[in-house]
C-alpha positions as CSV (number, residue, x, y, z in Angstrom):
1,X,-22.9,-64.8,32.0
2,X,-25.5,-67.4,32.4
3,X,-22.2,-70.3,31.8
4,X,-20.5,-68.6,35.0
5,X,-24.0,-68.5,37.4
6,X,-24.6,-72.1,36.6
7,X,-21.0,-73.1,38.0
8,X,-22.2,-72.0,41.3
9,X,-21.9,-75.3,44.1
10,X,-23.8,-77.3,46.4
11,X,-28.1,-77.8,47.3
12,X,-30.4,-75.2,47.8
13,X,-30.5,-73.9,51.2
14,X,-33.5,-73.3,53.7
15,X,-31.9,-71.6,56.4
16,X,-29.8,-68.6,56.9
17,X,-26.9,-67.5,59.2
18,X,-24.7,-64.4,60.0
19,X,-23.2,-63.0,56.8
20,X,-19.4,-63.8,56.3
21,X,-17.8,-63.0,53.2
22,X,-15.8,-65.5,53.6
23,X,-18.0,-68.8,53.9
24,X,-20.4,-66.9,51.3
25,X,-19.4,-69.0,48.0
26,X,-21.2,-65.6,45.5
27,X,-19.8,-66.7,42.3
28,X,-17.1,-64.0,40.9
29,X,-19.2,-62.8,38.4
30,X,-21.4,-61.1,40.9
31,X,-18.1,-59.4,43.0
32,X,-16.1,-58.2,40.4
33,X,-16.6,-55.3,37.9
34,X,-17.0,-56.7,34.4
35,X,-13.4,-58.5,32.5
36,X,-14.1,-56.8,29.5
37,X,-14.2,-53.1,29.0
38,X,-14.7,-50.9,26.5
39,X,-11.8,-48.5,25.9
40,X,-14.1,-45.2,24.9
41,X,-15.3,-43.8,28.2
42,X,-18.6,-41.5,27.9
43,X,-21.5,-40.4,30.1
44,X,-23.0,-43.2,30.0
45,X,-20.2,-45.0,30.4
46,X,-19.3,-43.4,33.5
47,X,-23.0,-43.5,35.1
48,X,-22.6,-47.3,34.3
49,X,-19.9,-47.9,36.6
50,X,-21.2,-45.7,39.2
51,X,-24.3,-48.0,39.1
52,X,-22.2,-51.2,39.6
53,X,-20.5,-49.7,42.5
54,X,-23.5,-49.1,44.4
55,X,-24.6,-52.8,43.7
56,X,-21.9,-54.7,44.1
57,X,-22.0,-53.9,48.5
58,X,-25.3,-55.7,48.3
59,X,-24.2,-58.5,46.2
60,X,-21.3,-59.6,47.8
61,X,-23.7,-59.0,51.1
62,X,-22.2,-56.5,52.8
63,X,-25.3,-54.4,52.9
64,X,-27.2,-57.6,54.3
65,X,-27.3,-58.7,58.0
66,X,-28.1,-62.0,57.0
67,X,-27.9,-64.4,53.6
68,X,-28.3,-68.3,52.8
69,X,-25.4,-70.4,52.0
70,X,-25.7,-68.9,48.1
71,X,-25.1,-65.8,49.4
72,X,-29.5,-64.6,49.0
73,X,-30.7,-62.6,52.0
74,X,-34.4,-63.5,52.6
75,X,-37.7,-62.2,50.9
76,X,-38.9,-59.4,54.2
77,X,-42.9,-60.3,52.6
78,X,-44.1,-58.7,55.6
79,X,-42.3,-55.8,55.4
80,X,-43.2,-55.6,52.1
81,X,-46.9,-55.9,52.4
82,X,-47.5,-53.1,55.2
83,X,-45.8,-50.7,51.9
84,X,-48.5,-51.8,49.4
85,X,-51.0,-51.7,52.1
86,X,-50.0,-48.4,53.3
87,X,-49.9,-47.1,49.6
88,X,-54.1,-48.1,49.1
89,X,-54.8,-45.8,51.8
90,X,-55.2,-41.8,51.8
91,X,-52.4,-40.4,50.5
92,X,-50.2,-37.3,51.1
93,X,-50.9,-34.2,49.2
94,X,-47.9,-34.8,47.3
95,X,-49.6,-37.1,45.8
96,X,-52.0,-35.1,43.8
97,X,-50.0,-35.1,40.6
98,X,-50.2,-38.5,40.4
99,X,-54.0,-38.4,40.9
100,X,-54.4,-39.8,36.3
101,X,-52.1,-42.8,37.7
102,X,-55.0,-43.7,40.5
103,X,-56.2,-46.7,38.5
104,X,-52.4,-48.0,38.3
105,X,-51.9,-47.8,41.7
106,X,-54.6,-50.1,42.4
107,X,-53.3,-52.3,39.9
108,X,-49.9,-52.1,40.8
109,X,-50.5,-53.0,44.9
110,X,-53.5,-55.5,44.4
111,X,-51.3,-57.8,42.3
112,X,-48.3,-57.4,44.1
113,X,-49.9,-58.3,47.4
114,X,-51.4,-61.2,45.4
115,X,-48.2,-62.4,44.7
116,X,-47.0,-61.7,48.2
117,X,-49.6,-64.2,48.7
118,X,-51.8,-61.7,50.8
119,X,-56.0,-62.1,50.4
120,X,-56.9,-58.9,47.9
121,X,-61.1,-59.6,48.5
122,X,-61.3,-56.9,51.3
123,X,-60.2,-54.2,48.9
124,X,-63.4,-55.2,46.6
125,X,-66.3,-52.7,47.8
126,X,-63.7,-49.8,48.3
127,X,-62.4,-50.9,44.7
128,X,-65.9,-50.6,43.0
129,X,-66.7,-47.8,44.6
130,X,-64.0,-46.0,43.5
131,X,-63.6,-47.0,39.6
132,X,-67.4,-46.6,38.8
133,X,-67.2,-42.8,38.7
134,X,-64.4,-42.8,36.4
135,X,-66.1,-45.0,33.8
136,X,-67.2,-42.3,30.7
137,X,-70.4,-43.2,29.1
138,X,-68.4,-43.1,25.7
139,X,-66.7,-46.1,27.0
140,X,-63.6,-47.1,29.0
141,X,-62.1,-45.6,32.3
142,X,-60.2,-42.3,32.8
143,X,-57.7,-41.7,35.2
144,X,-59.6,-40.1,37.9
145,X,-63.4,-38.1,37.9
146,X,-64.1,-36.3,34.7
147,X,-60.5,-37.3,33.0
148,X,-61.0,-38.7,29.9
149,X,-60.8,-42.5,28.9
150,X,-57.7,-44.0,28.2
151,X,-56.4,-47.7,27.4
152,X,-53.9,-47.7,30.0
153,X,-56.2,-46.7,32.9
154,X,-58.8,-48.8,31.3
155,X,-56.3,-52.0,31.6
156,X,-55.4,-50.9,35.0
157,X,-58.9,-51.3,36.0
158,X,-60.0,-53.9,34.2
159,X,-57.0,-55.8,35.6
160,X,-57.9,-54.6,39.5
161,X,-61.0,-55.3,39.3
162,X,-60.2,-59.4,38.1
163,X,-57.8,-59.0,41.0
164,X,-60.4,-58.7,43.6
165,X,-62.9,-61.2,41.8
166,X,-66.5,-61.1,41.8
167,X,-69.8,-61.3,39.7
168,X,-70.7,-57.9,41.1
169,X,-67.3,-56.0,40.5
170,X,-67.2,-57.5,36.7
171,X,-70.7,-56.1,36.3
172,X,-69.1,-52.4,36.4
173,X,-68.0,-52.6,33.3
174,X,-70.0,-51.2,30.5
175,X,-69.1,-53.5,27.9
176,X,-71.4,-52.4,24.9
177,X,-69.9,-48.5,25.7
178,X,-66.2,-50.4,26.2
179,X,-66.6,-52.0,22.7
180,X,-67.6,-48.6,20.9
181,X,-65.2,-47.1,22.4
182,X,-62.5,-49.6,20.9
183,X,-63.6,-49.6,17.7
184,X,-63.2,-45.7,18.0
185,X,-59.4,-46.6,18.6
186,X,-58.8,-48.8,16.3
187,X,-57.0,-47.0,13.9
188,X,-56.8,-47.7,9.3
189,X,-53.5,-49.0,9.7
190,X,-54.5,-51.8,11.8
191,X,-53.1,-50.7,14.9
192,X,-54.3,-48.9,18.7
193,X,-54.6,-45.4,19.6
194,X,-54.5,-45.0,24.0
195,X,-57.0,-42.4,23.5
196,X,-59.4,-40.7,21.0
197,X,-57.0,-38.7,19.1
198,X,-54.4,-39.4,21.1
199,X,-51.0,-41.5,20.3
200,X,-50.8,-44.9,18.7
201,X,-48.0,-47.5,20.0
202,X,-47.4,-51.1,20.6
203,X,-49.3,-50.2,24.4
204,X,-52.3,-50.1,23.0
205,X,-51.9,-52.9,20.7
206,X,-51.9,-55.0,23.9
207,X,-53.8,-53.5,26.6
208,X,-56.8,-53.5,23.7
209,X,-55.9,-57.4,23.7
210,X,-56.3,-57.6,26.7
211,X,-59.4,-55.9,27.4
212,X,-61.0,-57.7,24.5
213,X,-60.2,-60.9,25.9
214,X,-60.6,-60.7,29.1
215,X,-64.3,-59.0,28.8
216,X,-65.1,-61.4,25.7
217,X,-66.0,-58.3,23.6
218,X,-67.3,-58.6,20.2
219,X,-64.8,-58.2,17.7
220,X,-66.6,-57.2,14.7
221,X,-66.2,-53.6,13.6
222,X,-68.9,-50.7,14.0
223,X,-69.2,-48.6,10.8
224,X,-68.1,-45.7,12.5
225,X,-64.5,-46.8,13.2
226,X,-61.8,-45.2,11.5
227,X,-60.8,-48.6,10.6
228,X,-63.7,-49.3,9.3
229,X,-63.3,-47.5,6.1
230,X,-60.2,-49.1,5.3
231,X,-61.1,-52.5,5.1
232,X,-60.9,-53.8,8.5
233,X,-63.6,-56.2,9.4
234,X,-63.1,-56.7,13.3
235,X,-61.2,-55.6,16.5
236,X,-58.0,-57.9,15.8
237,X,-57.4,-57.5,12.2
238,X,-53.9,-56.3,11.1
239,X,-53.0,-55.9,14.6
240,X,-50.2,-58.5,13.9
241,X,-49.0,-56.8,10.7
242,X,-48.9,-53.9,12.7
243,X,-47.1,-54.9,15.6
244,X,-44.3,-56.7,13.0
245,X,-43.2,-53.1,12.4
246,X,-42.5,-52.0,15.4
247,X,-39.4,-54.8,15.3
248,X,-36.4,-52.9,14.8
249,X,-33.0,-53.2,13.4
250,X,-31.8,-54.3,17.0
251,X,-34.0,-57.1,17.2
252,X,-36.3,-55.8,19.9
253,X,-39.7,-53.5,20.1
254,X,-39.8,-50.0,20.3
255,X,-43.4,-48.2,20.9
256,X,-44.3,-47.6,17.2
257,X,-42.3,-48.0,13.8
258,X,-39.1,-46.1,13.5
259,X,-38.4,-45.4,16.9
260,X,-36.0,-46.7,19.7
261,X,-36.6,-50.9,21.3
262,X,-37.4,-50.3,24.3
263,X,-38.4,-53.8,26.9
264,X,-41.3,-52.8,27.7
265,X,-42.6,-52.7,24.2
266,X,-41.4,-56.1,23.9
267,X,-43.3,-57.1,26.3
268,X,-46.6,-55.9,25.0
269,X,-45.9,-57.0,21.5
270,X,-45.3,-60.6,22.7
271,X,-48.3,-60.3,24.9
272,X,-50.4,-58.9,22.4
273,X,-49.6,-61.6,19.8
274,X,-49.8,-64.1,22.4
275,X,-53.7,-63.4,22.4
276,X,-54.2,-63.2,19.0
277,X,-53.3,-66.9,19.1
278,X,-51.1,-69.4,20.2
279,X,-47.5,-68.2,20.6
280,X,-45.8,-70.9,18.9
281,X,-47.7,-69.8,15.4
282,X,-48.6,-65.8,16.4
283,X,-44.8,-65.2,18.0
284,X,-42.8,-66.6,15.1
285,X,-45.3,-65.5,12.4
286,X,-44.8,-62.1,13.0
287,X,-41.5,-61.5,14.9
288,X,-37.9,-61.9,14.0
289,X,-37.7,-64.5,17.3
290,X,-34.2,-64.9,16.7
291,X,-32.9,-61.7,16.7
292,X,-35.5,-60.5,19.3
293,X,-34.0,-63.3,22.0
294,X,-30.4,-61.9,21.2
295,X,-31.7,-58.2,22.2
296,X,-33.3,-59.4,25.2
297,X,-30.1,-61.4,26.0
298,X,-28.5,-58.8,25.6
299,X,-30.5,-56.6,27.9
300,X,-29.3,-59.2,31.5
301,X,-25.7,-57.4,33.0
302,X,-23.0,-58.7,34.8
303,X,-22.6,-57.9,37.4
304,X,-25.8,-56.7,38.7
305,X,-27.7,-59.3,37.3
306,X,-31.0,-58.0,36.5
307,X,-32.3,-55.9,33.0
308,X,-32.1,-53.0,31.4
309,X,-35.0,-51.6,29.9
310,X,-32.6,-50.1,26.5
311,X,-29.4,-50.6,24.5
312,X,-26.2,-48.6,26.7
313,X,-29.2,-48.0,29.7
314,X,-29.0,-48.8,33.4
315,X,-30.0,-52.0,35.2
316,X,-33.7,-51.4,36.9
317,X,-35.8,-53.2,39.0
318,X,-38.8,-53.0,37.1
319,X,-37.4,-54.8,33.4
320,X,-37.7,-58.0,36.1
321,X,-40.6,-57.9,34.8
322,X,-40.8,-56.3,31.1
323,X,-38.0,-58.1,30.0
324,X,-37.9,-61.3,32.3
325,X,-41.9,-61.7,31.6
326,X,-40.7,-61.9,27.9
327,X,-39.1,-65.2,28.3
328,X,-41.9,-67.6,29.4
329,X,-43.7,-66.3,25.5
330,X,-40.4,-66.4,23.8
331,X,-40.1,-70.1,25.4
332,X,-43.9,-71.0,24.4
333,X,-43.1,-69.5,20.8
334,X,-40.1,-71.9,20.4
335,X,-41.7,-74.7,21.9
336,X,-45.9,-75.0,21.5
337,X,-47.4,-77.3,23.6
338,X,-45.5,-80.3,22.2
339,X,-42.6,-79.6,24.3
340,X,-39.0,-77.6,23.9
341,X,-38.2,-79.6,19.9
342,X,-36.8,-76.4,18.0
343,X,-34.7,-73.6,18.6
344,X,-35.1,-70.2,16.4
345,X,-33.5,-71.5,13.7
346,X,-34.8,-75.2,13.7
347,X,-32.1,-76.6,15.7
348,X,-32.9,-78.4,19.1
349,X,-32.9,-76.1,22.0
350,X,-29.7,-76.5,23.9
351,X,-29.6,-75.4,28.0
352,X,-27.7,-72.1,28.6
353,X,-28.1,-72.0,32.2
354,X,-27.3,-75.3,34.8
355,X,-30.9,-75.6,34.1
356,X,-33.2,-75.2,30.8
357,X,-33.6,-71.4,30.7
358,X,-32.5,-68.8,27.6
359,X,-31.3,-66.3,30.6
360,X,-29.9,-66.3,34.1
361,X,-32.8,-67.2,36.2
362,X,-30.6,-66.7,39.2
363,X,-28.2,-64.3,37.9
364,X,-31.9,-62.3,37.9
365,X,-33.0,-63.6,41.7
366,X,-29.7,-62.7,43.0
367,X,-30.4,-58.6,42.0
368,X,-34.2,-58.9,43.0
369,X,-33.2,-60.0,46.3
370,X,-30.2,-58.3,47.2
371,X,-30.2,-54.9,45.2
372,X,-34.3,-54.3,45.1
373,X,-35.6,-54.9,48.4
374,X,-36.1,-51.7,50.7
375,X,-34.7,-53.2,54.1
376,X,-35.6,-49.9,55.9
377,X,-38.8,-49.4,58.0
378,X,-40.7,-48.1,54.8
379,X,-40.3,-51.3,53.1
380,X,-41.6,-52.4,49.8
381,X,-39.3,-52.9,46.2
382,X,-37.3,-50.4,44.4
383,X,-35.3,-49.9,41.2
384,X,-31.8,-49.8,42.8
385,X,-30.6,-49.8,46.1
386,X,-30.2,-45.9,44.8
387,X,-33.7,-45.4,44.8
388,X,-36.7,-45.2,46.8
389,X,-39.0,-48.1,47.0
390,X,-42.3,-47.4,45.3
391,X,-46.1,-49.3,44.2
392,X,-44.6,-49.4,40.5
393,X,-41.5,-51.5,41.1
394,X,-43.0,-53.4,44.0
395,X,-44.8,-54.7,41.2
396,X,-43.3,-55.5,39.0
397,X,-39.9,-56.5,40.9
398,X,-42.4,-59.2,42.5
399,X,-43.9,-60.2,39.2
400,X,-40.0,-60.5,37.7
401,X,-39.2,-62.9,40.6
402,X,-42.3,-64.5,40.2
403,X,-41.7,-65.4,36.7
404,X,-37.7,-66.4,37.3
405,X,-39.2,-69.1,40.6
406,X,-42.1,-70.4,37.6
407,X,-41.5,-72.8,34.5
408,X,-44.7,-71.7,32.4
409,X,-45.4,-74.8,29.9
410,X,-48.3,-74.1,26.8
411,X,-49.9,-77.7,27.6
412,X,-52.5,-76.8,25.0
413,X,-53.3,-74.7,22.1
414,X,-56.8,-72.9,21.6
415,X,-58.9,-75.8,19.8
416,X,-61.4,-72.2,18.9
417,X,-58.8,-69.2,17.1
418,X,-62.2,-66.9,18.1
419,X,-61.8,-67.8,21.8
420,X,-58.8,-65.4,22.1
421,X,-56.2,-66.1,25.3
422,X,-57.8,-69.8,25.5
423,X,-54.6,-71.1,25.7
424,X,-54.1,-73.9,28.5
425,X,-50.9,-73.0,30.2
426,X,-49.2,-75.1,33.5
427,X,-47.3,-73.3,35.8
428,X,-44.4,-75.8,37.9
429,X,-41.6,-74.8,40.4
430,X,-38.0,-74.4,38.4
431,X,-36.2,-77.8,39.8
432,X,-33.7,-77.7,37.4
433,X,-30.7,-76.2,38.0
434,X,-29.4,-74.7,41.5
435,X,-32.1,-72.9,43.3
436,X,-30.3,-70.0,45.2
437,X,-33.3,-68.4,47.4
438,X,-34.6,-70.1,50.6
439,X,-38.0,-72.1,49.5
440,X,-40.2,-69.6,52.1
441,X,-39.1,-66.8,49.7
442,X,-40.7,-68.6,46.5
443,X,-44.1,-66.1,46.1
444,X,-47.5,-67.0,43.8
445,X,-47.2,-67.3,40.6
446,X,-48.4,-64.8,37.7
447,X,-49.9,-65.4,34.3
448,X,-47.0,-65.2,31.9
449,X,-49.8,-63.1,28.9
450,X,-52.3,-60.9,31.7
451,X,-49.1,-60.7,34.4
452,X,-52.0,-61.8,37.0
453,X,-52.5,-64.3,39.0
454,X,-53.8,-67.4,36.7
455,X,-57.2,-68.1,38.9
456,X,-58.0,-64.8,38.3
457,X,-57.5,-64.6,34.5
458,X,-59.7,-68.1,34.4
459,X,-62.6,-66.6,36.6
460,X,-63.2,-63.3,35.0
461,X,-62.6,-65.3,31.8
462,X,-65.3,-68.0,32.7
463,X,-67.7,-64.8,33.8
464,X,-68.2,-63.1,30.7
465,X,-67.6,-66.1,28.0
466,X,-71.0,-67.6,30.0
467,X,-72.8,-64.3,28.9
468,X,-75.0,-64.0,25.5
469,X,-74.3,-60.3,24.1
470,X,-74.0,-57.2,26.0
């Protein structure tokens, strides 16, 4: 795939005109259905090719009332933003199920209009009034008033609230309750439980990462943690043993050991082992990287163009992110911050794209932009062209793009393994290679470990690292 997308001819284009299939050069890959076919035909089989034909009218542009020379309609920002701003309001009724998600949903519109390059600051008063009643006094946030804490909803806020910025919105957090509450869920066999009593998976092995890091938590142990008992001496120990078994025979990450890979669980191991140190030592110490980078290759279809989130699953809007946000880390673990010298099995790294990337950077670009974008007066990102837009894909379509526009670079290892996420890294503008989308459509760029804009990471960062104790 990534051989045929880098054939594609001629410079980058900054303007757009009337489509015409016939003055469109979309390489072949992107208007046929695939060469190679398998001869059993099941469900899944069947619900595959039904998904192809409903992209391939927006890839070739027929769906699109204008496109570039490469055949890329433009990035409707605008239209885009009223969604996410319209979804931060008061909500429908219908909404009430939903009401446990309410800290995602801040999450999930704050950084996407950040990336949309749109000024999140407003939101902060209406932000911190909102999350402080959810905090429990035994630590962490719950989903909404009087739901109990939960290390999804507590990432979700601790990631809003770095996305609006500001001494006084850090100072909601409860971080002596926070850290109790951690060492509650950290569990004998080294791993994360997402709520007192509640399951254990790879999600919690990162979004405790995070939280730790972000909030510059302790990480010794409290005597009272279940982990205690076993042997464990702080926050961080045998999380990396922990997260090795979730590896599978595939190559890729499923939630906990035994069960399906699954990209988003890749995502969160590589994240989570990403904080625990460097990439180029944490990645390759505990991961198969060789056999994880064939799974994740083998996640990008022709010829949609984007990920799958599974083995024999569809295409969806959303693995822009959990699998495309893999690559920057699988990059940094092959590289370190002296540059691309190695490949998985020590051999140099050789380009698989026109430029230096181990996926289709465009072939990805090509189904953000033409398959994902809701054109209609609602607006915002969506899955499939199938599907309704929603706050969930917006962001993490955006943060998918985001990271296929971006060449992440590790400049510099932590010089301190206790200061965890202290990593320098250097974010550039891809040059090499054809760039497909119209240079108004690149958007901000996201931190390729906290999947938030990098000033942010760096200021709530700097906040709590200049604090003594709790």
């Amino acid at each position: 795939m990534a051989a045929a997308v880098g054939q594609q001819p001629g410079p980058a284009a900054h303007g757009v005109h009337q489509q015409d299939a016939s003055d469109t050069p979309v390489p072949s890959l992107f208007t046929l259905p695939p060469v190679i076919r398998d001869a059993l035909e099941t469900d899944s089989s069947h619900i595959q090719d039904a998904t192809v034909d409903e992209c391939l009218p927006f890839l070739t542009g027929r769906e699109h009332r204008y496109l570039n020379s490469h055949g890329i309609p433009r990035l409707d920002k605008a239209r885009h933003a009223r969604f996410l701003t319209k979804q931060l309001g008061v909500l429908p009724s219908a909404y009430v199920g939903a009401d446990p998600s309410r800290p995602w949903i801040f999450y999930w519109c704050l950084n996407a209009l950040s990336l949309l390059g749109e000024d999140v600051e407003p939101y902060r008063a209406k932000l911190v009034e909102t999350v402080r009643p959810i905090q429990n006094e035994t630590g962490g946030f719950g989903g909404g008033f009087g739901q109990a804490s939960h290390l999804a909803t507590t990432y979700a806020v601790v990631l809003s609230l770095a996305l609006v910025g500001g001494d006084e919105t850090f100072e909601v957090v409860d971080r002596r309750s926070m850290w109790k509450w951690l060492c509650q869920l950290k569990q004998p066999d080294g791993g994360f439980q997402m709520a007192v009593g509640g399951e254990e998976d790879v999600r919690g092995a990162y979004c405790a990462a995070v939280v730790i890091s972000l909030l510059n938590l302790p990480l010794n142990l409290s005597p009272e943690s279940p982990a205690y008992a076993a042997g464990h001496t702080d926050l961080l120990s045998g999380l990396g043993e922990w997260v090795r078994l979730c590896q599978t025979y595939e190559g890729g990450v499923s939630a906990k050991h035994g069960v399906e890979a699954h990209g988003a669980y890749a995502f969160c191991a590589l994240g989570c082992l990403s904080i625990i140190d460097s990439p180029h030592r944490s990645v390759r110490r505990y991961m198969d990287v060789p056999r994880l980078i064939s799974w994740l290759s083998s996640r990008q279809y022709a010829p949609e163009g984007g990920f799958s989130g599974r083995t024999n699953k569809l295409v969806d809007g959303c693995y822009s992110h959990w699998v495309g946000g893999c690559w920057p880390l699988i990059e940094a673990s092959l590289s370190g911050p002296e540059g691309p010298t190695a490949g998985p099995a020590g051999r140099p790294l050789e380009a698989t794209d026109a430029d230096d990337s181990l996926f289709s950077r465009n072939g990805l670009i090509r189904y953000i932009l033409c398959c994902c974008q809701d054109m209609s007066k609602r607006g915002g990102l969506r899955d499939k062209p199938s599907k309704y837009s929603d706050a969930y894909h917006s962001c993490y379509v955006l943060s998918g793009l985001s990271s296929a526009q971006t060449k992440w670079r590790l400049v510099a290892s932590r010089a301190d393994e206790t200061l965890l996420g202290d990593d320098r890294w250097e974010a550039s503008p891809h040059t090499s290679g054809v760039q497909i989308f119209d240079e108004e459509d690149r958007i901000a760029t996201t931190h390729p470990v906290y999947a938030i804009p990098q000033h942010r990471v760096d200021e709530i960062r700097s906040y709590f690292l200049s604090k003594e104790g709790f």
